[in-house]
Each structure stands twice: as C-alpha cells, then as structure tokens.
Short mmCIF file of the C-alpha atoms (twelve columns), coordinates in Angstrom:
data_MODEL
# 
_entry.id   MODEL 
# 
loop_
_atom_site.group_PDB 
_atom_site.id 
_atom_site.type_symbol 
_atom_site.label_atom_id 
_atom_site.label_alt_id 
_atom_site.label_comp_id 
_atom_site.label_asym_id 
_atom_site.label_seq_id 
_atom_site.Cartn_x 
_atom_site.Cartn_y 
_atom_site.Cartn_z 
_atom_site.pdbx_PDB_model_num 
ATOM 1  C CA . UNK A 1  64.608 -3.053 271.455 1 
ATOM 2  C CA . UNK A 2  63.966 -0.557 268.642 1 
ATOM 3  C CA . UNK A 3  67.514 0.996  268.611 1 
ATOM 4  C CA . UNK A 4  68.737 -2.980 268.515 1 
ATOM 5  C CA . UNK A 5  66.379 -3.396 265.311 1 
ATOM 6  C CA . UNK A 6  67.444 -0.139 263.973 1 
ATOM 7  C CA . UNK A 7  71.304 -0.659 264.895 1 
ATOM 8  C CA . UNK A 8  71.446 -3.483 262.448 1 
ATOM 9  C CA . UNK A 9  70.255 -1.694 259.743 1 
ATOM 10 C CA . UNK A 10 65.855 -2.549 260.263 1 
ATOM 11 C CA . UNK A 11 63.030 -0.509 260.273 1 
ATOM 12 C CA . UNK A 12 61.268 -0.503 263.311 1 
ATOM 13 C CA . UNK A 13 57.713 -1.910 263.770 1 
ATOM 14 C CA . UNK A 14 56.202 1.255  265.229 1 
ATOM 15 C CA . UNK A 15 56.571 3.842  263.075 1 
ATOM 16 C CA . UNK A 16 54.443 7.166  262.434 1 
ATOM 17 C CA . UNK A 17 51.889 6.783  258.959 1 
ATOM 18 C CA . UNK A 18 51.190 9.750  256.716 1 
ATOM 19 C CA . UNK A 19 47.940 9.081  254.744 1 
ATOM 20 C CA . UNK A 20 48.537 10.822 251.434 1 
ATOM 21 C CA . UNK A 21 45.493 10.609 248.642 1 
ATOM 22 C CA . UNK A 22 46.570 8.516  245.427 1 
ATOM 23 C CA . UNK A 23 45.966 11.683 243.025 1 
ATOM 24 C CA . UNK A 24 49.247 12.965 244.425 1 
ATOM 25 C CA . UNK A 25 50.866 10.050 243.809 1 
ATOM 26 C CA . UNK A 26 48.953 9.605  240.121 1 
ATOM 27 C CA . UNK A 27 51.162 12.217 238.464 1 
ATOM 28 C CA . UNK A 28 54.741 11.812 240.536 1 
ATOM 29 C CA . UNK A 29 55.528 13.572 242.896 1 
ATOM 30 C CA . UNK A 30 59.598 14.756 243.627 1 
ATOM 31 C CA . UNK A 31 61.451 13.575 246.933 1 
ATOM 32 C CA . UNK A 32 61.974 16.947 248.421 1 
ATOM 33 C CA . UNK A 33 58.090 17.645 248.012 1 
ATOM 34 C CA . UNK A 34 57.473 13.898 249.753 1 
ATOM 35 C CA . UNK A 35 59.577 14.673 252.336 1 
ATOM 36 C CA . UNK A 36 58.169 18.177 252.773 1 
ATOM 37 C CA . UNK A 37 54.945 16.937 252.890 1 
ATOM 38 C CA . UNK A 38 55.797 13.881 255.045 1 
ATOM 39 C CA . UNK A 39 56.981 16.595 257.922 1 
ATOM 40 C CA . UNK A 40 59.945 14.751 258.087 1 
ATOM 41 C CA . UNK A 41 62.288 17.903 256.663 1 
ATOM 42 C CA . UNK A 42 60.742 21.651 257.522 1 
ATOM 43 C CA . UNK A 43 61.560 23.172 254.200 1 
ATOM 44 C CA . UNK A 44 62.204 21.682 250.582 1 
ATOM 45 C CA . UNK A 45 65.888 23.452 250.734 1 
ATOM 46 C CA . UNK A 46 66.616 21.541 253.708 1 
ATOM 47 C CA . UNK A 47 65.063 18.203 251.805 1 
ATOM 48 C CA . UNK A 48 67.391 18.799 248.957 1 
ATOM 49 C CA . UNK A 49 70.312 18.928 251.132 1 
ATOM 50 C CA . UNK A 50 69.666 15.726 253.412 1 
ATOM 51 C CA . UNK A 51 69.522 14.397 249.818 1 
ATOM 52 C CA . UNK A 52 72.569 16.102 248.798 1 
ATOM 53 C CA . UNK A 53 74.186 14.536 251.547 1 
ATOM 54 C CA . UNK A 54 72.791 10.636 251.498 1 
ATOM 55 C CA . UNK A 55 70.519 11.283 254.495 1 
ATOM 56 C CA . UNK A 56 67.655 9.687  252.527 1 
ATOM 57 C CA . UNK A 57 66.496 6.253  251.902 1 
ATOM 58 C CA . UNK A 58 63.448 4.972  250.452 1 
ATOM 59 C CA . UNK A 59 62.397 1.421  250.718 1 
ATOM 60 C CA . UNK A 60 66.237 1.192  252.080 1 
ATOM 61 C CA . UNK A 61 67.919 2.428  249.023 1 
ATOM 62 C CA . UNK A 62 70.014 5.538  249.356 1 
ATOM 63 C CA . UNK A 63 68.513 8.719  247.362 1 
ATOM 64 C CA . UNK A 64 71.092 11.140 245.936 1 
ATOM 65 C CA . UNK A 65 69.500 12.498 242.784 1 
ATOM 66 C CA . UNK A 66 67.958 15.443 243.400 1 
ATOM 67 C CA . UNK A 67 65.501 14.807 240.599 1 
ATOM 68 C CA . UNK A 68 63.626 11.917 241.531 1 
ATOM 69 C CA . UNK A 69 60.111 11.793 241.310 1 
ATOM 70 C CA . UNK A 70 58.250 9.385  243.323 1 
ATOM 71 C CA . UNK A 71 55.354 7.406  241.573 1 
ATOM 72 C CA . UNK A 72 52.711 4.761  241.979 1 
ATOM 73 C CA . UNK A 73 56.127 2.026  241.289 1 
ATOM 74 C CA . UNK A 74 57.560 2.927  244.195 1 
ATOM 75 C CA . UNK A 75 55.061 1.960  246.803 1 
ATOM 76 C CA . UNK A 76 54.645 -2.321 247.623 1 
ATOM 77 C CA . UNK A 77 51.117 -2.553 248.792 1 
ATOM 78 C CA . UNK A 78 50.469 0.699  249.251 1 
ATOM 79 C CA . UNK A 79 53.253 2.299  251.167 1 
ATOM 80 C CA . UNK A 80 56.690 2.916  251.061 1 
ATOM 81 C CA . UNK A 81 58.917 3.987  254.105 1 
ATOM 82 C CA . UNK A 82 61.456 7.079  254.329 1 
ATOM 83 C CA . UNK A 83 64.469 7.220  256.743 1 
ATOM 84 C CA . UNK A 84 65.830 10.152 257.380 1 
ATOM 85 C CA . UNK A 85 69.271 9.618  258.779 1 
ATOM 86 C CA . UNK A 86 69.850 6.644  260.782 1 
ATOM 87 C CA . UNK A 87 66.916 6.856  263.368 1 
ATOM 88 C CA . UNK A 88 64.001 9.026  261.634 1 
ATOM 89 C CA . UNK A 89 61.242 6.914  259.943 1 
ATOM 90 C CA . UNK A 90 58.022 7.341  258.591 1 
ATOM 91 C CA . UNK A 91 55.884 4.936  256.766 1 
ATOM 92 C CA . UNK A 92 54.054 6.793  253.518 1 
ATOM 93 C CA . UNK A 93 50.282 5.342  252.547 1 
ATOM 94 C CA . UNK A 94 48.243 5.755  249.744 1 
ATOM 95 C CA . UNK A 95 44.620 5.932  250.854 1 
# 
C-alpha cells in the first residue's frame, strides 16, 4: 500500500519524525546541514550532491540550489517533509 501511495507521486502516512528545536530554525539553516542533521545523507558532501543531482524535495518541490537556507517559511504547522529520491522520507518538526 505504501509503494502504491508513493508510486503516484504521495508521501506516505508513516514516516520517521526528527524533532529539531526552533532556535535552529530561528536563524536558517542550509539544506545540506538539514539533511545532515536529518540522517537522511551521511555527510554534507554527499547532501550537496543528491542536491546537485535533483534527489531532493521539500514540501514536494525539487531543490537544486545549493544555497538554500531553510527558515521558519518553510515549515506549514510546524513541519516540513524531505524526500530523498523516490522512496526516502522523513517528516522535519519544530518542537
């Protein structure tokens, strides 16, 4: 049922939550280091190059600029979700 949902382009209703505190979020905070820090890439080289190479989304928009720092804007209620690639998700929360 999930790879159905995902197939045609959804996010899935189980996915992992990282808890991150609003301070970080306050100032802006740049994709690779959101991606780092959401454990969904292991280094912030590797970040930049799933970026590089359209692997991100955010909120279901592709992410290709290398600069882009994440703020408060981004989030709707309080979260915002990643996908890494076609199957990798992860739902981001301010606490």
């Amino acid at each position: 049922e999930r790879y159905k949902k995902v197939a045609k382009g959804g996010i899935p209703d189980n996915i992992e939550e990282i808890k991150i505190e609003k301070s970080i979020i306050d100032n802006g905070i740049s994709l690779p280091d959101l991606l780092l820090l959401s454990k969904l890439v292991p280094s912030k080289s590797e970040g930049r190059r799933m970026i590089q190479q359209n692997g991100i989304s955010i909120n279901g928009n592709k992410e290709n600029n290398l600069e882009r720092v994440i703020t408060i804007n981004d989030f709707d209620e309080n979260s915002l979700i990643i996908q890494k690639g076609k199957k990798q998700f992860k739902k981001v929360v301010i606490k």
